[in-house]
N, C-alpha and C positions, 0 to 999 in steps of 0.2 A: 312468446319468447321473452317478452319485456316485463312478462311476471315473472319465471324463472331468473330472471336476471333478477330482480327485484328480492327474491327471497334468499338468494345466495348474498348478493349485500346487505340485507338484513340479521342471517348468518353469521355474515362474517363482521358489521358491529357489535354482533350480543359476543361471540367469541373476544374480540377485543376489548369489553367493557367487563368479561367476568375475569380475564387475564388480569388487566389494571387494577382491577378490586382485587384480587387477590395478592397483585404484587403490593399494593399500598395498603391495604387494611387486614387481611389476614382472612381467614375463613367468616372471625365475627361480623367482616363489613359485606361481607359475599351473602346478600340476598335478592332475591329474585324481583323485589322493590327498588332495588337499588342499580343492579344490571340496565333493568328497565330503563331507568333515568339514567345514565352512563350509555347506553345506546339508545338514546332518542328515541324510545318505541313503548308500546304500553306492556304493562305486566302480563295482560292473557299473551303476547306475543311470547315471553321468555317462555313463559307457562307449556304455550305448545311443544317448544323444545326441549324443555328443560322442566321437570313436573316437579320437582322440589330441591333445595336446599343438598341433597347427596348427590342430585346431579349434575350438578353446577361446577363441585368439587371435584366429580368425575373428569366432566370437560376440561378442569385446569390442566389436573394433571395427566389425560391423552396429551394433552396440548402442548406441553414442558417436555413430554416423553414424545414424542414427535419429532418437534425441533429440536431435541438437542441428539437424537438418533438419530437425523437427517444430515445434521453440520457433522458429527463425529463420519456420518458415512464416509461423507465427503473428504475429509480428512485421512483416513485412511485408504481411499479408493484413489487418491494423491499420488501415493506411494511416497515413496524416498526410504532411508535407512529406518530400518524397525526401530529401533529408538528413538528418535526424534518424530515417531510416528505416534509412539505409546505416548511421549509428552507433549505431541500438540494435542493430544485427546483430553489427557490429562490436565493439561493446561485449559483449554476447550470446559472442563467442567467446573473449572477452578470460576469463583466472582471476580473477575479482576476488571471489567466494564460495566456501565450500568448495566445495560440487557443481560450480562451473568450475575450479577446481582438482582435484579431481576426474579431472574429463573431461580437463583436461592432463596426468597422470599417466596416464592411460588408451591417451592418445593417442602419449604421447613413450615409454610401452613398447612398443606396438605395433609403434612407427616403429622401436624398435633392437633388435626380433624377425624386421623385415620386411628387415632389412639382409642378412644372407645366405639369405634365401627370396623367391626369385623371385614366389611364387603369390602372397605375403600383402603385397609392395613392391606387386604392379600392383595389388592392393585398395585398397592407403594413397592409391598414385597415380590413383586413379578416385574416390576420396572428396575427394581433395586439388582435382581436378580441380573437382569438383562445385562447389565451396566457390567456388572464382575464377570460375567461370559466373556463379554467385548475385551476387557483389560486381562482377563487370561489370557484370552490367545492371544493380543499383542505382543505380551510379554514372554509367550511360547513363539513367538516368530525375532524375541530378541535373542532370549536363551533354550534353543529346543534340547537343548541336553536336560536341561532339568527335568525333575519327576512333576508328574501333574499336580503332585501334591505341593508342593515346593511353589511351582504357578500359584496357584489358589493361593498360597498365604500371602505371593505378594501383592497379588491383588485385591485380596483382603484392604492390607496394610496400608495402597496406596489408595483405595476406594473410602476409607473410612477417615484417612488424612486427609483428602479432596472434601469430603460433606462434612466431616467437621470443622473445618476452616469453612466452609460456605457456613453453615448454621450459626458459630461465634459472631461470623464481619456481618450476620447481618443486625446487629445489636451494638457492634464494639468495629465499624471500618474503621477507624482510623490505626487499631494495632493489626488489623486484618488486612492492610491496605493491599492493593492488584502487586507491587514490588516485591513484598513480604511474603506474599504466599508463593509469587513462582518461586524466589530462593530458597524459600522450605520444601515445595515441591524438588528444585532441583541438588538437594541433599539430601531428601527420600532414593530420589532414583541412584543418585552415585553409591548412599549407602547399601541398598538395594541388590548393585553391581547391575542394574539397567542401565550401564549411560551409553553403551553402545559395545 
């Protein structure tokens, strides 16, 4: 039992030491030498889990896509009025705390790791996917009159406003700051005609 135990904490350092590396250095500082040292443990240990450099990147982003599937569930399985359901989600994905800040850094290395690898782009793009799914039907549960087509674009509009304000603040917080973005978010949604 005290090995099982032992290798789930082990686990769950290397997952925490390739997260930090990724939130503070980017893909370039994400190696398997470096994890190592960042979870206290030797390189064949990462190795066994983690056989190279694209799997490491794999784990980040399960691991951003996870958590922020989990918190959004949560949020929505809340309930209250469709709209302020869509924007705590919305809000939810926005950097406006460290740990969303964080996860933007997580996400915007991933995304220019996944630029010339084909395998780790259709991962980005099946998480990416996921995400406009979720924000459609919110917004089919604020306006169900509308055409699904009509859905789609504003989920588009407010998907691509959310990740692009994360990928800017994480270069330039201070004009991105956490105040900034929800008042932008919440003049997407009014102009939108999602505010309730």
């Amino acid at each position: 039992m005290a090995r099982t135990a032992d290798r789930a904490e082990q686990g769950e350092r290397i997952s925490a030491a390739v997260w930090r590396l990724m939130a503070e250095s980017g893909p370039q500082g994400l190696t398997l030498r470096a994890v190592a040292a960042a979870a206290g443990c030797t390189t064949g240990l990462v190795l066994h889990r983690f056989p190279d450099k694209r799997a490491l990147l794999r784990h980040a982003r399960d691991l951003l896509h996870q958590r922020t599937g989990a918190a959004m569930d949560e949020l929505t399985a809340g309930g209250g009025p469709p709209a302020a359901v869509l924007r705590a989600v919305l809000r939810h994905a926005a950097s406006v705390d460290p740990a969303k800040q964080q996860e933007a850094r997580v996400w915007l290395g991933y995304l220019a790791a996944a630029l010339g690898d084909d395998e780790l782009a259709e991962r980005h793009r099946a998480a990416n996917q996921s995400f406009l799914r979720r924000i459609e039907r919110l917004i089919a549960q604020v306006r169900p009159q509308w055409t699904r087509a009509r859905r789609a674009t504003a989920a588009l509009t407010l998907v691509s406003l959310i990740e692009g304000m994360n990928t800017l603040a994480t270069a330039d917080p201070a004009t991105y700051r956490p105040t900034r973005q929800t008042a932008v978010l919440d003049t997407a949604l009014a102009a939108l005609d999602l505010t309730g």
